[in-house]
Chimera marker file (.cmm) of the C-alpha trace (Angstrom):
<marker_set name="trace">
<marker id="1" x="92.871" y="78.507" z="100.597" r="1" g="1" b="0" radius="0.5"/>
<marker id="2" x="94.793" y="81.091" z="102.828" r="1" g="1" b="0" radius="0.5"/>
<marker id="3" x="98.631" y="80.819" z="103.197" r="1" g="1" b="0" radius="0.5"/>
<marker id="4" x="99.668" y="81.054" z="106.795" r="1" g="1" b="0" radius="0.5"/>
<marker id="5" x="103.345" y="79.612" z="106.441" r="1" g="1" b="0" radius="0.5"/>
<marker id="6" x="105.964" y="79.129" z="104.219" r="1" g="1" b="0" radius="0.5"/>
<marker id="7" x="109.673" y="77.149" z="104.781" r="1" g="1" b="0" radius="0.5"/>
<marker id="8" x="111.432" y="74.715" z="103.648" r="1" g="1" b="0" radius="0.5"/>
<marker id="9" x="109.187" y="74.420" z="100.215" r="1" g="1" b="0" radius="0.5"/>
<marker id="10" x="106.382" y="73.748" z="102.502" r="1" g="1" b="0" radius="0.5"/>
<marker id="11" x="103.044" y="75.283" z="102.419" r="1" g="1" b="0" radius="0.5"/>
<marker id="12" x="101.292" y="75.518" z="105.331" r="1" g="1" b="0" radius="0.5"/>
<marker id="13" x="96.865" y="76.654" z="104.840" r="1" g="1" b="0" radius="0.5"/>
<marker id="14" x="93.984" y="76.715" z="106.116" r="1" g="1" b="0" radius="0.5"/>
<marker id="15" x="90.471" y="76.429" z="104.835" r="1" g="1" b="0" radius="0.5"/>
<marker id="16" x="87.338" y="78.942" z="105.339" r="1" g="1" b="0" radius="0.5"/>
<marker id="17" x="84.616" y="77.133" z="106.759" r="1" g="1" b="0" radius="0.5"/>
<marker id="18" x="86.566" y="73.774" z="107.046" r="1" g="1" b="0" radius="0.5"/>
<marker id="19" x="85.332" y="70.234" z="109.096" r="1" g="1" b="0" radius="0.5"/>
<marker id="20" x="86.048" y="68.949" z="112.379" r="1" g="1" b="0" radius="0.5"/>
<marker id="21" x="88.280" y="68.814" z="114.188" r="1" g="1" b="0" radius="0.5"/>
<marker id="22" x="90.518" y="71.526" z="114.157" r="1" g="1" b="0" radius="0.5"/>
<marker id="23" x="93.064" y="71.127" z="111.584" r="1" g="1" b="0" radius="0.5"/>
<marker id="24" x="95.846" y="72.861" z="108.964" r="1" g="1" b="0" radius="0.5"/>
<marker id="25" x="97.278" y="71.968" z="105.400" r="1" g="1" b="0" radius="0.5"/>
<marker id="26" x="100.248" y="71.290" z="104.422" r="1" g="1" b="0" radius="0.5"/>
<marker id="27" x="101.886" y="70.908" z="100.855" r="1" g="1" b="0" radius="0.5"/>
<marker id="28" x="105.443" y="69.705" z="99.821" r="1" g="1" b="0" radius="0.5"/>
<marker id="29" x="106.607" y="68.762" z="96.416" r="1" g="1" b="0" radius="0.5"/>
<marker id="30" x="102.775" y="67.869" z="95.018" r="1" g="1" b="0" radius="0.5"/>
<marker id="31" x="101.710" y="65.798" z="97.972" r="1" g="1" b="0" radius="0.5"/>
<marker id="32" x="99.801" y="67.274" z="100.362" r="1" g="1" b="0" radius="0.5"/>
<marker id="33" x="98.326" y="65.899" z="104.267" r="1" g="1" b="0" radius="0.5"/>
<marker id="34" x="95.799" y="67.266" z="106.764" r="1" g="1" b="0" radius="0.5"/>
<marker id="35" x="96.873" y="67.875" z="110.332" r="1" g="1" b="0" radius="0.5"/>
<marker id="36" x="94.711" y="67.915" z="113.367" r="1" g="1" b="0" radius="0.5"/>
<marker id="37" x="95.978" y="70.838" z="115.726" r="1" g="1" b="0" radius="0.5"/>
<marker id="38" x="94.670" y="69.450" z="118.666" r="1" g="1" b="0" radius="0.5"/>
<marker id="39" x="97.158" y="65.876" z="118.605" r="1" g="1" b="0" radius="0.5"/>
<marker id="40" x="99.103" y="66.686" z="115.943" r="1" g="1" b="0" radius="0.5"/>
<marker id="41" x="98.170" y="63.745" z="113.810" r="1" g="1" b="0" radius="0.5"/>
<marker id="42" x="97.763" y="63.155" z="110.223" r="1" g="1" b="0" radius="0.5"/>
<marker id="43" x="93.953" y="62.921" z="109.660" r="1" g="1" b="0" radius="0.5"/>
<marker id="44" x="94.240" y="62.806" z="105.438" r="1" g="1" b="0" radius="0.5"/>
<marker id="45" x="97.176" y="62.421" z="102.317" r="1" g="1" b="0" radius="0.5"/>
<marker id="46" x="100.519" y="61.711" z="103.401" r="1" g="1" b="0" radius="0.5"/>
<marker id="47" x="104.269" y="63.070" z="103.314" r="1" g="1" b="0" radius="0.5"/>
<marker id="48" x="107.652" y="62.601" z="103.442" r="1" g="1" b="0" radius="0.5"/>
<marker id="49" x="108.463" y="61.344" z="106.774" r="1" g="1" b="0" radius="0.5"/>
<marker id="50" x="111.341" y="63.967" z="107.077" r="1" g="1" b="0" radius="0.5"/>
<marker id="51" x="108.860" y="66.933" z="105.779" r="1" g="1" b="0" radius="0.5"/>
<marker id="52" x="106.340" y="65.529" z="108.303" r="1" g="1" b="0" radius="0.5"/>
<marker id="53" x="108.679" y="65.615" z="111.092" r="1" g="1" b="0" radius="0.5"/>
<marker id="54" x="109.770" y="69.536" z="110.301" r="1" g="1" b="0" radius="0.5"/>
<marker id="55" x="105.664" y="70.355" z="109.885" r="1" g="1" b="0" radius="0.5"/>
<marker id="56" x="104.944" y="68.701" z="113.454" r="1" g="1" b="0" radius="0.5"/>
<marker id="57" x="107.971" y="71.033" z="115.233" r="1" g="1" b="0" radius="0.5"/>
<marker id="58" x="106.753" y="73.672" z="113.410" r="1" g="1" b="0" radius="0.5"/>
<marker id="59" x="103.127" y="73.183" z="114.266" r="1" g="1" b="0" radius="0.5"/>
<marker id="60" x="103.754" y="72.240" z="118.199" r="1" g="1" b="0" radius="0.5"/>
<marker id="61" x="105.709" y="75.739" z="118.715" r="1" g="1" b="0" radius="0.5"/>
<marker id="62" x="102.524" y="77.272" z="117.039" r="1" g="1" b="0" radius="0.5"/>
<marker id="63" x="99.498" y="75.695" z="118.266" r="1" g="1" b="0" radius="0.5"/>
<marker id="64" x="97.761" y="78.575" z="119.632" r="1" g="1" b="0" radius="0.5"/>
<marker id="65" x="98.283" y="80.460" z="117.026" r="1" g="1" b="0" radius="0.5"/>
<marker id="66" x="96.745" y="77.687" z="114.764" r="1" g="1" b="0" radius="0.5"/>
<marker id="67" x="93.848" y="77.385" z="116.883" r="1" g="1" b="0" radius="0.5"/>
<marker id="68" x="93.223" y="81.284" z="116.741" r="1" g="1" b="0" radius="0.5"/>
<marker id="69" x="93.446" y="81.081" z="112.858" r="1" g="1" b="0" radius="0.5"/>
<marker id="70" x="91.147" y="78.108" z="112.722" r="1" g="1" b="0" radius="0.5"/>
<marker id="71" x="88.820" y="80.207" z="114.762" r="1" g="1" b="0" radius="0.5"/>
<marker id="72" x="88.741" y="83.165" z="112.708" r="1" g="1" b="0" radius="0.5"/>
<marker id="73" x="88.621" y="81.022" z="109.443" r="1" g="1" b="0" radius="0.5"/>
<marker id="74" x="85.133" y="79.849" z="110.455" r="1" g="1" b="0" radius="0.5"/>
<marker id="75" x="84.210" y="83.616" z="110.973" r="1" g="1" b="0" radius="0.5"/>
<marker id="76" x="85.835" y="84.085" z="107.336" r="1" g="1" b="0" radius="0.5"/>
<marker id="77" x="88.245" y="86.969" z="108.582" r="1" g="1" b="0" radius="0.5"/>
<marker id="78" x="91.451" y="87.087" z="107.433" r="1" g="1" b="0" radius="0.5"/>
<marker id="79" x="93.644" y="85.102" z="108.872" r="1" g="1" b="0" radius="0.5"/>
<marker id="80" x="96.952" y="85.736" z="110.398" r="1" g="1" b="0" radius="0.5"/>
<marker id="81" x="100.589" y="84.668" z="108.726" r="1" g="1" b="0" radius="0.5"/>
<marker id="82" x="102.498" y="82.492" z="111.585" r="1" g="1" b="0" radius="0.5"/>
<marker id="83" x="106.160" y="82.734" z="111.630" r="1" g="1" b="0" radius="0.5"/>
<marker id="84" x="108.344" y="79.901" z="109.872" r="1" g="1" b="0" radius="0.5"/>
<marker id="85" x="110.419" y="76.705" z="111.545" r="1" g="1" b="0" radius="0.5"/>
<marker id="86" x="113.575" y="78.611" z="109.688" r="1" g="1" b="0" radius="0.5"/>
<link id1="1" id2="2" r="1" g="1" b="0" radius="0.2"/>
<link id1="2" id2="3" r="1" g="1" b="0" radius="0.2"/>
<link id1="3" id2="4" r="1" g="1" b="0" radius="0.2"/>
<link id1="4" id2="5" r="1" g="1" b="0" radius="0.2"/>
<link id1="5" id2="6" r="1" g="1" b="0" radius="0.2"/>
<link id1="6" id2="7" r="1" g="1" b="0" radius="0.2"/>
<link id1="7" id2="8" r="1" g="1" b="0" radius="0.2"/>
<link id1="8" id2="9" r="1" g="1" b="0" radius="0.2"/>
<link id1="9" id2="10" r="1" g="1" b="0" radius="0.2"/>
<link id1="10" id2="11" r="1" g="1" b="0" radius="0.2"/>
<link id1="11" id2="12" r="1" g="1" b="0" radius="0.2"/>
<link id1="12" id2="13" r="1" g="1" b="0" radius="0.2"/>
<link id1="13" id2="14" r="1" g="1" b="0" radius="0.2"/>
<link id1="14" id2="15" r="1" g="1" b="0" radius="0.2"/>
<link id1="15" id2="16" r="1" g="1" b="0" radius="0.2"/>
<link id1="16" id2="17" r="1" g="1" b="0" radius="0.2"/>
<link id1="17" id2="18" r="1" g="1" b="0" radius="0.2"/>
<link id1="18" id2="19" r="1" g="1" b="0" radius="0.2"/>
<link id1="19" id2="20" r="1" g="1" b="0" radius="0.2"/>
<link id1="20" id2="21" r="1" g="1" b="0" radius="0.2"/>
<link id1="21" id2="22" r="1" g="1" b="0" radius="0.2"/>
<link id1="22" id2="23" r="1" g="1" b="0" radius="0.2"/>
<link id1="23" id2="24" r="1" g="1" b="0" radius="0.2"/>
<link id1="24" id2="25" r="1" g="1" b="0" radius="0.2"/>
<link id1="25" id2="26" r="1" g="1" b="0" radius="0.2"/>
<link id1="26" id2="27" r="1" g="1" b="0" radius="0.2"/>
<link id1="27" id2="28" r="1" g="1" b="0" radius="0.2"/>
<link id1="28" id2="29" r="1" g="1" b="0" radius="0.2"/>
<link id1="29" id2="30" r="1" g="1" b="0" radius="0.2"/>
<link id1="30" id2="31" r="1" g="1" b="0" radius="0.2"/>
<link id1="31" id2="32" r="1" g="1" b="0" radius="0.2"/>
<link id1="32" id2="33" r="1" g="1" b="0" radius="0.2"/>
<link id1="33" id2="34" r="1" g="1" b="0" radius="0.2"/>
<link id1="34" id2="35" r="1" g="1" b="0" radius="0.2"/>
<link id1="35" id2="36" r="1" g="1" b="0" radius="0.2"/>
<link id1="36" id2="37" r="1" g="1" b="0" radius="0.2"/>
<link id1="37" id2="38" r="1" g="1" b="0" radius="0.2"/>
<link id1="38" id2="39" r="1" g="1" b="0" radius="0.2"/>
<link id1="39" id2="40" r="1" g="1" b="0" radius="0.2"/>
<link id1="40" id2="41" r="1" g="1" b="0" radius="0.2"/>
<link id1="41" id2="42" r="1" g="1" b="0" radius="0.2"/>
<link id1="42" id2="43" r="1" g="1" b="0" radius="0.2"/>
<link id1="43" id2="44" r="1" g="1" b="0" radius="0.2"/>
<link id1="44" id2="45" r="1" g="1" b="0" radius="0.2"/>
<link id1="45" id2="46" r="1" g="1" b="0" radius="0.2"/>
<link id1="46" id2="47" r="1" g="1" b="0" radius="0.2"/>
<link id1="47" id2="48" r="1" g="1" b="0" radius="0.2"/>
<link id1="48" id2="49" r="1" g="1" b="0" radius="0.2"/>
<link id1="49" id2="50" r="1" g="1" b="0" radius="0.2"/>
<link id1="50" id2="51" r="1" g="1" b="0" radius="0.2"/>
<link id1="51" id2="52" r="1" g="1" b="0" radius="0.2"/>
<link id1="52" id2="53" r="1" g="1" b="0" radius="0.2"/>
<link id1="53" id2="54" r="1" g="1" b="0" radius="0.2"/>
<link id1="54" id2="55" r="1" g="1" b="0" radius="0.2"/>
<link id1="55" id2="56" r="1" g="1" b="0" radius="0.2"/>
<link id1="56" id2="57" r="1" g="1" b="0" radius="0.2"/>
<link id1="57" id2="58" r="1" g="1" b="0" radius="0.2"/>
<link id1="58" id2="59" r="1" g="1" b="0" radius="0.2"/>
<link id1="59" id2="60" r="1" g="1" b="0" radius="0.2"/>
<link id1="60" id2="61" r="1" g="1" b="0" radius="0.2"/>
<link id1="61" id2="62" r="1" g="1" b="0" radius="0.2"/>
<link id1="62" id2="63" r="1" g="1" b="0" radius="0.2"/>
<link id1="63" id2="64" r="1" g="1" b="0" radius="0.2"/>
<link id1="64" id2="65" r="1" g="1" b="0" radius="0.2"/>
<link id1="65" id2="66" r="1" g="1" b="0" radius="0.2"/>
<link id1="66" id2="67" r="1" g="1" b="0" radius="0.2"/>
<link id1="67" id2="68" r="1" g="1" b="0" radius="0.2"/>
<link id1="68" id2="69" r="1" g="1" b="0" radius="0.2"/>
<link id1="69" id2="70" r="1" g="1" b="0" radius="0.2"/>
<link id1="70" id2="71" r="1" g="1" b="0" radius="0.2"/>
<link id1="71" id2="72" r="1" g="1" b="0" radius="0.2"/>
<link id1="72" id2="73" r="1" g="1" b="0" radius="0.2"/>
<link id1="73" id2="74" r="1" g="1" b="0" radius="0.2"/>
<link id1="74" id2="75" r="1" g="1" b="0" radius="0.2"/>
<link id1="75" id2="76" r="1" g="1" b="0" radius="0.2"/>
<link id1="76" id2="77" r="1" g="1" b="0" radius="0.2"/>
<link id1="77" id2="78" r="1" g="1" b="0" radius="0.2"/>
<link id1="78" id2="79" r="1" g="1" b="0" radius="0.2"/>
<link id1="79" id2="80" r="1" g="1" b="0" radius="0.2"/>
<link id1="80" id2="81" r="1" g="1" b="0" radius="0.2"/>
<link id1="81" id2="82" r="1" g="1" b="0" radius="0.2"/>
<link id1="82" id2="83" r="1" g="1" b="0" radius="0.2"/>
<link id1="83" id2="84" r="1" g="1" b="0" radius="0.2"/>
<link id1="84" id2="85" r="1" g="1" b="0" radius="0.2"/>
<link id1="85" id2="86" r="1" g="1" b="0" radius="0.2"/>
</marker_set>
């Protein structure tokens, strides 16, 4: 699973040929959750509410650029590293 982003101890991927809809990984501390990039939403696992409120900021300056990697996953090319929250 490609790393796109790292901060804060979280790890933000994405999966090569992944399901609908649209969405990213993120890991923190051995728990991990799935996040739709169209609403922003938890759509699997679970974090810390704290660590879930840094990966949502991070994820609503980047959206586009999530959506681009998302698209290029499914045409497995390498995808690109987004910058960090911090």
């Amino acid at each position: 699973m490609p790393e796109i982003c790292r901060f804060l101890g979280i790890v933000i991927s994405m999966y090569y040929k992944e399901h609908l809809p649209p969405h990213f990984h993120a890991k923190y501390a051995g728990k991990r959750a799935a996040f739709s990039i169209n609403d922003l939403k938890i759509i699997e696992g679970g974090l810390p509410k704290r660590i879930i409120s840094f990966v949502l900021e991070w994820a609503f300056d980047h959206r586009e650029e999530l959506l681009e990697d998302w698209k290029l996953a499914h045409k497995h090319e390498e995808l690109k590293k987004i910058k960090p929250l911090i």
